[in-house]
N, CA, C and O atoms as a DFTB+ gen file, in Angstrom:
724 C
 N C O
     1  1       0.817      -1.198       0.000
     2  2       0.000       0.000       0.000
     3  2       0.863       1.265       0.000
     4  3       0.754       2.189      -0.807
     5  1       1.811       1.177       1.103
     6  2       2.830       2.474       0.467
     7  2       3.667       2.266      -0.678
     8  3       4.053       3.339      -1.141
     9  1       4.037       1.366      -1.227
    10  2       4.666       1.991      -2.219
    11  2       3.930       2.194      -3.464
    12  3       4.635       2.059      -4.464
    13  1       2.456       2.541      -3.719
    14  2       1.884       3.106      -4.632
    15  2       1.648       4.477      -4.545
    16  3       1.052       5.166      -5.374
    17  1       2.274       4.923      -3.235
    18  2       1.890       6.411      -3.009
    19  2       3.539       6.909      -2.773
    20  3       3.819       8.108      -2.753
    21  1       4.499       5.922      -2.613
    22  2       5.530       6.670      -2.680
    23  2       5.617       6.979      -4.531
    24  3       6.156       7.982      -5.000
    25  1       5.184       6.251      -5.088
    26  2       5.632       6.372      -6.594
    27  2       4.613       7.796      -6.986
    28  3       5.103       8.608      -7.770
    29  1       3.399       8.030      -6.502
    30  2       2.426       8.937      -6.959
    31  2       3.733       9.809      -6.724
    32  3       4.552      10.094      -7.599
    33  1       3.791      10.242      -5.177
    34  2       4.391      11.128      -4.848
    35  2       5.557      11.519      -5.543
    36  3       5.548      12.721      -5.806
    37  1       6.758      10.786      -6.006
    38  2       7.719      11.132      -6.945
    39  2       7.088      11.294      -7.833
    40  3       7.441      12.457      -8.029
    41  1       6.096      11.019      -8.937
    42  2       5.467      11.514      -9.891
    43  2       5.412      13.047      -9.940
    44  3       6.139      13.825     -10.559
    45  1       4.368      13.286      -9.133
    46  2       3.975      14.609      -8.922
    47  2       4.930      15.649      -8.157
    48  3       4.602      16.824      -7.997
    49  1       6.189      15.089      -7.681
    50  2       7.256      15.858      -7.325
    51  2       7.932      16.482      -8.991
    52  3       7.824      17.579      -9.541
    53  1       8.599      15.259      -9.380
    54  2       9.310      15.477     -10.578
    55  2       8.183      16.391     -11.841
    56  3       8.640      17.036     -12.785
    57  1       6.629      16.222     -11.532
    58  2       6.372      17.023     -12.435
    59  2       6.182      18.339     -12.011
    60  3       5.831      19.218     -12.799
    61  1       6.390      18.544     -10.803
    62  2       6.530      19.898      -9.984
    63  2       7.663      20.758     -10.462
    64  3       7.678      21.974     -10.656
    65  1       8.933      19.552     -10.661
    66  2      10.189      19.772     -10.497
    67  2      10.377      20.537     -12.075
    68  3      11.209      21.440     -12.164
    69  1       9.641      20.168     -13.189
    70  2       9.893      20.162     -14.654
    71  2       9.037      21.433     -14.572
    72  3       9.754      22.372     -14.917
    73  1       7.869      21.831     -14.276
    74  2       7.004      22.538     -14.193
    75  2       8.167      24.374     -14.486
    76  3       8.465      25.223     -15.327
    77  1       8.384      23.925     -12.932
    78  2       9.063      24.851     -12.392
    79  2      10.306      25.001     -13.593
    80  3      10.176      26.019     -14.272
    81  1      11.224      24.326     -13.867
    82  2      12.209      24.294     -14.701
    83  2      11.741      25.268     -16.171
    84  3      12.348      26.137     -16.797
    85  1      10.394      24.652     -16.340
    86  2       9.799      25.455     -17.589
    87  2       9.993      26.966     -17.634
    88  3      10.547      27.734     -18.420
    89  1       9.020      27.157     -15.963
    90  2       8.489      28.358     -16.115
    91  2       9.908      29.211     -16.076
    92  3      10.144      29.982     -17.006
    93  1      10.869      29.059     -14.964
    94  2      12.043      29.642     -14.932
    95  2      12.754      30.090     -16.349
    96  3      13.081      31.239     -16.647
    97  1      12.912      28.916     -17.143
    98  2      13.499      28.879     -18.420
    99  2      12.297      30.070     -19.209
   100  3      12.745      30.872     -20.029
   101  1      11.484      30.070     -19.022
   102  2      10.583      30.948     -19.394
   103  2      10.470      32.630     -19.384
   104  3      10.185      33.378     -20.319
   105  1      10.776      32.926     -18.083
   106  2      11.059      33.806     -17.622
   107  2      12.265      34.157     -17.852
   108  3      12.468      35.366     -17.743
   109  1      13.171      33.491     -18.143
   110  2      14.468      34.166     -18.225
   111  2      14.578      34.568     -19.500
   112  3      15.071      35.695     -19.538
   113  1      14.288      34.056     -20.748
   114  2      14.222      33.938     -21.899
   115  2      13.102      34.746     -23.175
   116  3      13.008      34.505     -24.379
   117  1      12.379      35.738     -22.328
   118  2      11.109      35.823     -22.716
   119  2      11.289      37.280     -22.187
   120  3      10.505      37.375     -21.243
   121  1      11.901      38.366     -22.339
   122  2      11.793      40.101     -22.218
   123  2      10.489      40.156     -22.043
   124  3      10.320      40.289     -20.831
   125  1       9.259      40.120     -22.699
   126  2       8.075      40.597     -22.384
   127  2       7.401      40.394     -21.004
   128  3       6.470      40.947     -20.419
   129  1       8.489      39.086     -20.640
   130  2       8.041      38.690     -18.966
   131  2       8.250      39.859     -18.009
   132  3       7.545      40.106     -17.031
   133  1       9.732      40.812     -18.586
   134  2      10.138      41.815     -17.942
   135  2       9.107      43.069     -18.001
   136  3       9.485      44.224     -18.195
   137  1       7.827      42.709     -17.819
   138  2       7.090      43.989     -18.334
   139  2       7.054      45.082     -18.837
   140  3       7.378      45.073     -20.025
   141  1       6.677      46.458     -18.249
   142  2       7.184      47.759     -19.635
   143  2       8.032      48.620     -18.558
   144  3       8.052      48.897     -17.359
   145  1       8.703      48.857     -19.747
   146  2       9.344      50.309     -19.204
   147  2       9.265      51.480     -18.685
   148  3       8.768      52.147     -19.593
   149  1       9.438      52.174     -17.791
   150  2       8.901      53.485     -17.306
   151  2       9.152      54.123     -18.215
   152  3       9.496      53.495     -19.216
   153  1       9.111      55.366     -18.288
   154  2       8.632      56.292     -19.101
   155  2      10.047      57.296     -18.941
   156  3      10.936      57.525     -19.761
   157  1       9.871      57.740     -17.660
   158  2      10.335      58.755     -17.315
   159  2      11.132      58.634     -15.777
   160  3      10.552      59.005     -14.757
   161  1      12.405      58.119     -15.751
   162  2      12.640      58.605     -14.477
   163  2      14.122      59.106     -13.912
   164  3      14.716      59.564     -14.888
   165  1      14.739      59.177     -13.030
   166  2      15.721      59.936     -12.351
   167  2      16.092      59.401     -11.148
   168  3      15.469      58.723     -10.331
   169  1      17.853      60.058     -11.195
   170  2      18.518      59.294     -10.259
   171  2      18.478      60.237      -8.745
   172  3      17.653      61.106      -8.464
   173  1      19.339      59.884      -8.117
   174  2      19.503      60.871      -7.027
   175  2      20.768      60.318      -6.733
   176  3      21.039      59.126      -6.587
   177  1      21.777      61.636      -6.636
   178  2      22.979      61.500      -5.864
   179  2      24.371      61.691      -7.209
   180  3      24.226      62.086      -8.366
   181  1      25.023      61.465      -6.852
   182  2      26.417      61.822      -7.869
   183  2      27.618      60.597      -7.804
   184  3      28.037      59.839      -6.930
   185  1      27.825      60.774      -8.793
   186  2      29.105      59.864      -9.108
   187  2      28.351      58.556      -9.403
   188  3      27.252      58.423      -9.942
   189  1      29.370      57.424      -8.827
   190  2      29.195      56.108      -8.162
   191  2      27.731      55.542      -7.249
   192  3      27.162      54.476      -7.015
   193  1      27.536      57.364      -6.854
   194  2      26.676      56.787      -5.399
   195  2      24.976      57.378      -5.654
   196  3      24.327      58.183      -4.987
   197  1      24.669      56.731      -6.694
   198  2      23.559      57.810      -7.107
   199  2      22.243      55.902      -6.640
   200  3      22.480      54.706      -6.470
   201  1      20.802      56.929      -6.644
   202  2      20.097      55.583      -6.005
   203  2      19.316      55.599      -7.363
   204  3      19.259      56.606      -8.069
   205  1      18.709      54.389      -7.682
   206  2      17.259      54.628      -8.708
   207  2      16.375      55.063      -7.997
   208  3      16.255      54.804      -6.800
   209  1      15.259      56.166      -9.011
   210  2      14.056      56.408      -9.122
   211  2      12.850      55.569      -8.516
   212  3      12.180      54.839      -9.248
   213  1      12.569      55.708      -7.014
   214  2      11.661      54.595      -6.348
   215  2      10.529      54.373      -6.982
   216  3       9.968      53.318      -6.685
   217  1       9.812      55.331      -8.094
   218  2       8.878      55.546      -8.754
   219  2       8.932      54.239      -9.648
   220  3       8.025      53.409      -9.591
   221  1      10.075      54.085     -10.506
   222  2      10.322      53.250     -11.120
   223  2      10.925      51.761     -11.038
   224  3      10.598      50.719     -11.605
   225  1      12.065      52.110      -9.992
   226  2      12.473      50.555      -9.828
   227  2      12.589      50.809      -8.085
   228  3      13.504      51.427      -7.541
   229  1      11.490      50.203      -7.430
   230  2      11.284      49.529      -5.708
   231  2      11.912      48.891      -5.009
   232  3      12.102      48.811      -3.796
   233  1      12.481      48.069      -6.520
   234  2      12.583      46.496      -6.042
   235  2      11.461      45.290      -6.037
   236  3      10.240      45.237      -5.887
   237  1      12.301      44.546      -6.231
   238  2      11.424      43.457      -6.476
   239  2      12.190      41.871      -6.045
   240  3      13.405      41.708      -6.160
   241  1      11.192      40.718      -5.513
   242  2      12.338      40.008      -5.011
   243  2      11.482      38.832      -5.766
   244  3      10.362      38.965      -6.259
   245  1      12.526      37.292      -5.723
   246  2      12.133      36.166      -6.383
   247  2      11.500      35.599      -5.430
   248  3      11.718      35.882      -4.252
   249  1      10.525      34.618      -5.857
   250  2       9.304      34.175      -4.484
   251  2       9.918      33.022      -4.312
   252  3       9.427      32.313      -3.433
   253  1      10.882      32.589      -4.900
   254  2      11.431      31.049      -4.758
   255  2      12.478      31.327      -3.247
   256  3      12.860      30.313      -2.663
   257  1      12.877      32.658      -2.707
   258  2      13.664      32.864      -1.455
   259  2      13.523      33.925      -0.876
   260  3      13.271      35.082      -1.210
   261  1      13.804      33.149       0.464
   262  2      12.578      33.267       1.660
   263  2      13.720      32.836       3.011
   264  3      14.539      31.935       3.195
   265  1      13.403      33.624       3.519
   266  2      14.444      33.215       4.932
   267  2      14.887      31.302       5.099
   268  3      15.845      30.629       5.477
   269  1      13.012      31.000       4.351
   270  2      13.533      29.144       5.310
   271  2      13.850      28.651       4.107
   272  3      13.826      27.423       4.022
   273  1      14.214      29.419       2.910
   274  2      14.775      28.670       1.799
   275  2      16.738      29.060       1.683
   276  3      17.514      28.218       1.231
   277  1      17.132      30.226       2.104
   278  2      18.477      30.348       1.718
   279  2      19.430      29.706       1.512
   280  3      20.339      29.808       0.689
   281  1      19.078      28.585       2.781
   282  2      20.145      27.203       2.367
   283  2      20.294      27.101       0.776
   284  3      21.305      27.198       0.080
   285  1      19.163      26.908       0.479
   286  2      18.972      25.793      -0.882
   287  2      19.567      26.911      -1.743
   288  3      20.360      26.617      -2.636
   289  1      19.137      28.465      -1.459
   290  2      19.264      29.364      -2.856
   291  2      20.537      30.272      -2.182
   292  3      21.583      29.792      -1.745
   293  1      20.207      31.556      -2.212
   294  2      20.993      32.589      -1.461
   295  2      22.309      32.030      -0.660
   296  3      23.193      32.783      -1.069
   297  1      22.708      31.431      -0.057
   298  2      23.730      30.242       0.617
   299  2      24.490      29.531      -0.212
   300  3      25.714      29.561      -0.089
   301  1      23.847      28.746      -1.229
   302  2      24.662      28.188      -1.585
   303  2      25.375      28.822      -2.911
   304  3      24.810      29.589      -3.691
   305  1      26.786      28.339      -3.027
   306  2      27.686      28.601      -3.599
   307  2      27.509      28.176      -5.249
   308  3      27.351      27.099      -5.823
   309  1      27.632      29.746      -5.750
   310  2      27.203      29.468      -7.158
   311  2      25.893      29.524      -7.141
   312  3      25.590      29.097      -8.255
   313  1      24.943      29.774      -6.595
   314  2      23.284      29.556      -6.628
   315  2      23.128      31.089      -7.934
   316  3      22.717      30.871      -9.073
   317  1      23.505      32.420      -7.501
   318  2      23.318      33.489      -8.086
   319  2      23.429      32.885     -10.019
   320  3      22.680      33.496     -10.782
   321  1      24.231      31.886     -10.577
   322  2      24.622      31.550     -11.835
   323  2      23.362      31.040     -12.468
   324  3      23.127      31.294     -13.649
   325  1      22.523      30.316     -11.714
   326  2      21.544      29.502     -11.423
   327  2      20.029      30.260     -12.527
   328  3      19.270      29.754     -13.354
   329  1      20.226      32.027     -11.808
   330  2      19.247      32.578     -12.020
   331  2      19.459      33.660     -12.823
   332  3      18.537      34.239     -13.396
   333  1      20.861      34.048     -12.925
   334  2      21.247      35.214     -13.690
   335  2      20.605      35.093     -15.322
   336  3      20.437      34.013     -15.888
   337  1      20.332      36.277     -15.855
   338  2      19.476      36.144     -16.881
   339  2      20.608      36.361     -18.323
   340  3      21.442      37.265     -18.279
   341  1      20.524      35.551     -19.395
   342  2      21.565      35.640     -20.503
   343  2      22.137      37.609     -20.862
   344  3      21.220      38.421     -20.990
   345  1      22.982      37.901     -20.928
   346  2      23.346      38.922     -21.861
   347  2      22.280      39.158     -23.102
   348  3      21.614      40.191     -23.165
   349  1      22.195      38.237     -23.957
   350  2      21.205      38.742     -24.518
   351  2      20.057      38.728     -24.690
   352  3      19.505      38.735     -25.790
   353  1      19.225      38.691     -23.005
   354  2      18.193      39.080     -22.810
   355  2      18.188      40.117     -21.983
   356  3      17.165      40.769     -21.773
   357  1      19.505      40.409     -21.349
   358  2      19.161      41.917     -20.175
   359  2      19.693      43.106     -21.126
   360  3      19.348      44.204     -20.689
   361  1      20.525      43.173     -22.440
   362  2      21.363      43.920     -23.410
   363  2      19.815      44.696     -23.806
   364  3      19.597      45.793     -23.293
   365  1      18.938      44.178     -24.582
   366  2      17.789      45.217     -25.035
   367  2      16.970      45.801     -23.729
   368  3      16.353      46.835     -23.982
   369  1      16.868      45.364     -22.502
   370  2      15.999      46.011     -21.424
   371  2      16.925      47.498     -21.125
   372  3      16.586      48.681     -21.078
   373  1      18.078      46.879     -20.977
   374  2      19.071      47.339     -19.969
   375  2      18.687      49.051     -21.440
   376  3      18.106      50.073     -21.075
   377  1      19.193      48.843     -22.882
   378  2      19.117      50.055     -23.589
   379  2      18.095      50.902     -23.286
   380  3      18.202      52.126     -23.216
   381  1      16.476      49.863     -22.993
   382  2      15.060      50.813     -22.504
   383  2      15.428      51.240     -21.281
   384  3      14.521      51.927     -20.812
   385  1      16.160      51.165     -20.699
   386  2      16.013      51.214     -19.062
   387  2      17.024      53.005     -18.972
   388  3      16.562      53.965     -18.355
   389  1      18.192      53.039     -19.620
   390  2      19.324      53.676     -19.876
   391  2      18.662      54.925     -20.407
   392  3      18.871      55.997     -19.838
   393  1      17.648      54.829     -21.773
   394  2      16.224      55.613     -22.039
   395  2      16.051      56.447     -21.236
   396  3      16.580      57.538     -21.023
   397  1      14.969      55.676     -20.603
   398  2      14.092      55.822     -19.837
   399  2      14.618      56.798     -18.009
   400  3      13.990      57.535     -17.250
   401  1      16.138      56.201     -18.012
   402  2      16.675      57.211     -16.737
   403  2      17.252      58.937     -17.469
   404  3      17.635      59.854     -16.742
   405  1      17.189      59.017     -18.844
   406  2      17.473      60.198     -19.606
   407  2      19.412      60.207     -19.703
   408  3      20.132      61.204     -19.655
   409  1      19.824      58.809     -19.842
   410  2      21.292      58.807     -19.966
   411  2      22.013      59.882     -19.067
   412  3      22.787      60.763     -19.441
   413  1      21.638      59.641     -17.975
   414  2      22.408      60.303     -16.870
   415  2      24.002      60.541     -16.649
   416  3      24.616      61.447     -16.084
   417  1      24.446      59.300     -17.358
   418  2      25.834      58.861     -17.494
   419  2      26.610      59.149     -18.677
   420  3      27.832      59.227     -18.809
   421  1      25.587      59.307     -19.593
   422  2      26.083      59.502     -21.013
   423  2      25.726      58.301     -21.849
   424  3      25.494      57.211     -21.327
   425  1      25.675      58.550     -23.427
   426  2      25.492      57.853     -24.136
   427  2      26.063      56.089     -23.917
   428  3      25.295      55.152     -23.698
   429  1      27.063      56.014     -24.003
   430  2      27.672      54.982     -24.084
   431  2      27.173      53.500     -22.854
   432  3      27.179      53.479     -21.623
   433  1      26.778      52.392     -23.898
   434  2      26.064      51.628     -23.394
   435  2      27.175      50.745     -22.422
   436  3      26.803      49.660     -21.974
   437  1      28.512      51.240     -22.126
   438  2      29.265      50.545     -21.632
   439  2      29.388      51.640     -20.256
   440  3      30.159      51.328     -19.349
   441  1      28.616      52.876     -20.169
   442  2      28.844      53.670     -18.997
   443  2      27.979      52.939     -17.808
   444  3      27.936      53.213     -16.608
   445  1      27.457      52.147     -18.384
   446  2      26.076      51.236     -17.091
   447  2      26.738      49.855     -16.828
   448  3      27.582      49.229     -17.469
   449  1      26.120      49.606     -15.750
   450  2      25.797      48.302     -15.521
   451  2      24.014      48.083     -15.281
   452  3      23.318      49.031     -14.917
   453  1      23.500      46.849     -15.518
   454  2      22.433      46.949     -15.572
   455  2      22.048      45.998     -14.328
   456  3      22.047      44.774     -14.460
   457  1      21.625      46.813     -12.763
   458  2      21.290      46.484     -11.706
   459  2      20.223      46.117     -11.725
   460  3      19.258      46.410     -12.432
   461  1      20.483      44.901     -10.278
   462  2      18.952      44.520      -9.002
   463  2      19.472      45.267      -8.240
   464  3      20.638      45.285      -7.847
   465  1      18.175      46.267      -7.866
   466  2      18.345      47.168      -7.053
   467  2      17.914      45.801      -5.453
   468  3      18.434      46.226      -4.421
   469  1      17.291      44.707      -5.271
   470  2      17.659      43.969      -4.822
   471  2      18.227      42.459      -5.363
   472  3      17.696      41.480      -5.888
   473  1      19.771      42.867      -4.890
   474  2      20.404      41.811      -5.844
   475  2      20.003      40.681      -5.974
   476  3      18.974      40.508      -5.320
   477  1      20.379      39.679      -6.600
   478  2      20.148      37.854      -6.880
   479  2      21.147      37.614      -5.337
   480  3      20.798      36.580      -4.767
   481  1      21.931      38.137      -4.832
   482  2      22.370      37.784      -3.802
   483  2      21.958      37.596      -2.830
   484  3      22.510      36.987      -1.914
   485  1      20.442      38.294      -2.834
   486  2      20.043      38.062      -2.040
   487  2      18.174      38.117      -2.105
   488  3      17.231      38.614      -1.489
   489  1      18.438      37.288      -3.227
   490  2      17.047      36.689      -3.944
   491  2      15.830      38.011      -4.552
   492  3      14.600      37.987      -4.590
   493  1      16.961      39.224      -5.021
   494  2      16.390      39.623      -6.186
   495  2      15.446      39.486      -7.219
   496  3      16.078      39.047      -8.179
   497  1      14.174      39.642      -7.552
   498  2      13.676      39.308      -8.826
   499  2      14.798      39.501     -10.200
   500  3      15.167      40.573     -10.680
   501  1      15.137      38.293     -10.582
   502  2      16.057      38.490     -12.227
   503  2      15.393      39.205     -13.079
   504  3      15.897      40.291     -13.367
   505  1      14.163      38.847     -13.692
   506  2      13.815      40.164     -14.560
   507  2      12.834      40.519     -14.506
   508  3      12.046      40.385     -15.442
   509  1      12.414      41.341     -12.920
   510  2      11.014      42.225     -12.940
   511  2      11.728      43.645     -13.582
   512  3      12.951      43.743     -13.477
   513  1      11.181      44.427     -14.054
   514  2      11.595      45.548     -14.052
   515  2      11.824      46.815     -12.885
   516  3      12.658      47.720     -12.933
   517  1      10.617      46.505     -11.655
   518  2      10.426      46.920     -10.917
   519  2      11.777      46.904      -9.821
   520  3      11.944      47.604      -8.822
   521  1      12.710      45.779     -10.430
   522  2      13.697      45.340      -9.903
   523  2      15.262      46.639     -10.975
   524  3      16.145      47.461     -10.733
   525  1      14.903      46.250     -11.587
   526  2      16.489      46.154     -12.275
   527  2      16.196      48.473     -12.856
   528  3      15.203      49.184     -13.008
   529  1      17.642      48.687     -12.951
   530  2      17.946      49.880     -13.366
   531  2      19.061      49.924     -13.826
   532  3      19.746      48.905     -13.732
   533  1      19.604      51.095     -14.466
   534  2      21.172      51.274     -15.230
   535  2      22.051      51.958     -14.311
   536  3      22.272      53.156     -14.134
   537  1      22.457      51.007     -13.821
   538  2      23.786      51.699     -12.864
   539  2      24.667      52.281     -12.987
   540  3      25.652      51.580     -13.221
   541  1      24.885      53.498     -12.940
   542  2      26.552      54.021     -13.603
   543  2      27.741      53.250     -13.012
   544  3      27.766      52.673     -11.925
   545  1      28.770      53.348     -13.968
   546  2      29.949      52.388     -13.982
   547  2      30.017      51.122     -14.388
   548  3      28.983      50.661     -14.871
   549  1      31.009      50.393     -14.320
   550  2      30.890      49.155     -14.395
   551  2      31.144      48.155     -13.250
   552  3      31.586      48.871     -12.350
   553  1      31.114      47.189     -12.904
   554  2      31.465      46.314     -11.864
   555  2      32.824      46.088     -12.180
   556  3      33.371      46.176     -13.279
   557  1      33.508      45.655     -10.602
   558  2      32.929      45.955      -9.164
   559  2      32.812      47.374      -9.201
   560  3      33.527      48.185      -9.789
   561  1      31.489      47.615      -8.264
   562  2      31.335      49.245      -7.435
   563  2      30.926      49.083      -6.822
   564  3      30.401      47.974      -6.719
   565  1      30.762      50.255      -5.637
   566  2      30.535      50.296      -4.325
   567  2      29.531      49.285      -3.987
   568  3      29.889      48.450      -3.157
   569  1      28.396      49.194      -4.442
   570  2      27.059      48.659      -4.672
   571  2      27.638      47.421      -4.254
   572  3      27.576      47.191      -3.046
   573  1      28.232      46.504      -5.050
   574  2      28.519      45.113      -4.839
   575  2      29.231      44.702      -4.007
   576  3      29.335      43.489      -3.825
   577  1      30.155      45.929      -3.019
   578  2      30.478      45.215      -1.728
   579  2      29.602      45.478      -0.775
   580  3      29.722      44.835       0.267
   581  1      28.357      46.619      -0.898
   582  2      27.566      46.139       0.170
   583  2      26.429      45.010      -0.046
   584  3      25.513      44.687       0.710
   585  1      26.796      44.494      -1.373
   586  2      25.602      43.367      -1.846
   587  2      26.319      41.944      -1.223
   588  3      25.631      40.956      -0.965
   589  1      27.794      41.983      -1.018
   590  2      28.777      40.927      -0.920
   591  2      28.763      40.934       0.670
   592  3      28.936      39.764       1.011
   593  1      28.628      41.767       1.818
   594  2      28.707      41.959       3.026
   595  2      27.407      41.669       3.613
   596  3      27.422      41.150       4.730
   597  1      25.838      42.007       2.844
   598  2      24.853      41.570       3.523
   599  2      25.012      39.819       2.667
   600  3      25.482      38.949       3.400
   601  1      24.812      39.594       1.905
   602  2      24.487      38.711       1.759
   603  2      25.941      37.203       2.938
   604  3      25.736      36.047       3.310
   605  1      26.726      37.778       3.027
   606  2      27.572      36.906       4.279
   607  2      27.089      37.054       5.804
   608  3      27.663      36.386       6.664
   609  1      25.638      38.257       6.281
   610  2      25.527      38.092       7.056
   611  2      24.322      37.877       7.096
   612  3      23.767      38.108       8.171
   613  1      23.497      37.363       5.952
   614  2      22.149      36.795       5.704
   615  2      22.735      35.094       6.241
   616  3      22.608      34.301       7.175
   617  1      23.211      35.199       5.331
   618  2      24.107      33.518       5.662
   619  2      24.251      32.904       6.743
   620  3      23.937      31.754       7.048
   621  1      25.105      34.317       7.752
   622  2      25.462      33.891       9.179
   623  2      24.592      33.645      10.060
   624  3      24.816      32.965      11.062
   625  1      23.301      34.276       9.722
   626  2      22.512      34.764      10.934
   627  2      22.472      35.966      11.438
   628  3      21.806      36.222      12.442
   629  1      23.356      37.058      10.643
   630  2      23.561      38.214      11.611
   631  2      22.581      39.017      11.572
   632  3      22.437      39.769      12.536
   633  1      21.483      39.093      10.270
   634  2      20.681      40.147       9.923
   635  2      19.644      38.805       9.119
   636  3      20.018      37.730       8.652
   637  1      18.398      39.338       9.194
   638  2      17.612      38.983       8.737
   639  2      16.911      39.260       6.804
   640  3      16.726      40.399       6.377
   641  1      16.649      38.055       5.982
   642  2      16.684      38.311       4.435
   643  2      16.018      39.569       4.336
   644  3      16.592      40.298       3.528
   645  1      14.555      40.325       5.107
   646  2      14.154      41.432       4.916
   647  2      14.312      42.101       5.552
   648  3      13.363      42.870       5.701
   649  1      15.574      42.372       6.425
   650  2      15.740      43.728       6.615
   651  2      17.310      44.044       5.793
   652  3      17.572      45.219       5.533
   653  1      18.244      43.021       5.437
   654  2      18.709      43.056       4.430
   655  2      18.122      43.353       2.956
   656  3      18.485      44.369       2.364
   657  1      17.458      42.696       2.533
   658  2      16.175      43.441       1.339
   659  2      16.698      44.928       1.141
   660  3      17.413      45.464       0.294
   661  1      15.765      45.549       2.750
   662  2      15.096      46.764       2.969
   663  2      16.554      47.916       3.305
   664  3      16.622      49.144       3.350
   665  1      17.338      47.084       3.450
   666  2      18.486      47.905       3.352
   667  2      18.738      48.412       2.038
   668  3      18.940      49.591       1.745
   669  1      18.710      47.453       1.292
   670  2      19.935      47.697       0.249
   671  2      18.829      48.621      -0.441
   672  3      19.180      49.692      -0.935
   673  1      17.295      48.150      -0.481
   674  2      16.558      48.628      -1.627
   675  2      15.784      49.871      -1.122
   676  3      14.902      50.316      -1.856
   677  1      16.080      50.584       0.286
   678  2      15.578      52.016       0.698
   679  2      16.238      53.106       0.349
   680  3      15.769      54.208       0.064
   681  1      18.010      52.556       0.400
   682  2      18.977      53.774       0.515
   683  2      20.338      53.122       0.281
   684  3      21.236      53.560       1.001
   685  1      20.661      52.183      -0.566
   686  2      21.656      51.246      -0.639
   687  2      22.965      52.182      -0.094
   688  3      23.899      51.719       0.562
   689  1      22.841      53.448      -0.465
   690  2      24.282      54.152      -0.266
   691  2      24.255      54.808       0.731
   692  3      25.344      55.368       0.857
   693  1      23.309      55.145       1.850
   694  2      23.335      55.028       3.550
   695  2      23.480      53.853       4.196
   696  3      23.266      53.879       5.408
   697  1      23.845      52.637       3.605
   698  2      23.601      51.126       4.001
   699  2      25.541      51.655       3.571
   700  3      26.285      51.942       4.509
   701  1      25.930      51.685       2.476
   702  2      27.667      51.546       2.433
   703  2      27.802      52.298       2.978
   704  3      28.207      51.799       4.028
   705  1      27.761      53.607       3.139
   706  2      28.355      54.446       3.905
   707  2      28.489      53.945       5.748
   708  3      29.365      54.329       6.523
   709  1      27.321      52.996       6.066
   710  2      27.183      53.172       6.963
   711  2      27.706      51.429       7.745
   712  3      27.792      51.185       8.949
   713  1      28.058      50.176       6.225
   714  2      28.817      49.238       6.715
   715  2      29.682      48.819       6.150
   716  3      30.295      47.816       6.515
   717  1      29.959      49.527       5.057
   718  2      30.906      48.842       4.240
   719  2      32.322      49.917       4.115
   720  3      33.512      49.634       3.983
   721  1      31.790      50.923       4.192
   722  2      33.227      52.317       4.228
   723  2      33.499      52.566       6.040
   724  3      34.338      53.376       6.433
């Protein structure tokens, strides 16, 4: 009698498992998933240390991680590769996005990087829009050592996944100023 329900059960796991595989592959692959573009928006701050337009990008996080998931995602090593979205699917957003902030940085599509304002480090939405903006510079910048410092103390226990979130994605550059410099 159980082992007709252990077999259901792997059934309906593995088609859970493919399901999911789809939709991911789906989403990553599919720009229109990334919904539309703002219109109109603006940075705040200078240089290196400028924030996105809250109007436009909030943030946005992946529903697959979650404090009682980090082990599996956020934690483990190499997980971020997992979810990162191809070059040439973030290359045409990233040009609307660059638009849409009024080339703050200047023309040149190599003056950006194209940010999660909450990173994949720490279970970021990959391509909401609500998530991602054109970062001036290129990587590494400031940004990614305070993305590299919470996410080691999400890990540890030291800080919790949403108030890490809420750090990075209120004022990321009162968050470095205030743990990483």
């Amino acid at each position: 009698m159980i082992r007709p329900f252990v077999i259901l059960a792997a059934t309906v796991f593995a088609g859970v498992v493919a399901w999911n595989a789809v939709a991911d592959h789906r989403a990553i692959s599919d720009p229109a998933a990334a919904g539309s573009v703002p219109a109109h928006c603006r940075v705040a701050g200078r240089g290196l240390f400028v924030l996105p337009d809250h109007g436009c990008t909030p943030g946005a996080v992946n529903g697959r991680v979650s404090q009682g998931t980090i082990r599996q995602t956020i934690c483990k090593r190499g997980w971020t590769r997992t979810v990162r979205p191809p070059e040439s699917v973030t290359e045409p957003i990233k040009r609307r996005l660059i638009r849409a902030y009024g080339y703050y940085a200047g023309h040149r599509l190599g003056s950006y990087e194209l940010d999660h304002l909450v990173p994949l480090e720490l279970g970021g939405a990959p391509l909401d829009l609500r998530n991602l903006w054109p970062e001036r510079g290129r990587t590494p910048n400031p940004k990614d050592s305070l993305e590299r410092v919470l996410n080691h103390w999400v890990c540890a226990g030291r800080v919790s996944l949403a108030r890490a979130r809420g750090l990075i994605a209120s004022d990321w550059v009162t968050a470095y100023r205030r743990y990483v410099r």
